[in-house]
N, C-alpha and C positions, 0 to 999 in steps of 0.2 A: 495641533496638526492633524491630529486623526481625525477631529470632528469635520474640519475643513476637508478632509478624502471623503471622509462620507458622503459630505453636503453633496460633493461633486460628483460621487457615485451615483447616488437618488435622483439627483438633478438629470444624470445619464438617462438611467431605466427608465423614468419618467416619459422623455423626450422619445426615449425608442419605443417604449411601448401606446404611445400616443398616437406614433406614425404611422404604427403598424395598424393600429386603432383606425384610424383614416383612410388609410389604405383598403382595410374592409370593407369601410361602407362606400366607398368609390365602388371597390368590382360589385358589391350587392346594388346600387342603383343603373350599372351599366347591365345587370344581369335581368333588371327592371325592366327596365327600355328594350331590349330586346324582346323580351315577353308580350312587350304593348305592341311593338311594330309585326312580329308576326301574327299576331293575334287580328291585326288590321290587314293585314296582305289577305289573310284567308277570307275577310268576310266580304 
């Protein structure tokens, strides 16, 4: 039984630190685009 809470546990933090993961590189690629588009307004 405890290996089976573990499993579930791992399998948890996993999942959330994955999405958190994900979540990063979304705002770091929107943070991109912005850079690129004023970069082109100015010239």
């Amino acid at each position: 039984m405890q290996k089976v809470l573990a499993m579930i546990l791992a399998a948890m933090f996993a999942a959330v630190s994955f999405s958190a993961v994900a979540g990063d590189a979304k705002k770091e690629e929107k943070k991109a685009e912005k850079k690129e588009e004023k970069k082109a307004e100015k010239k």
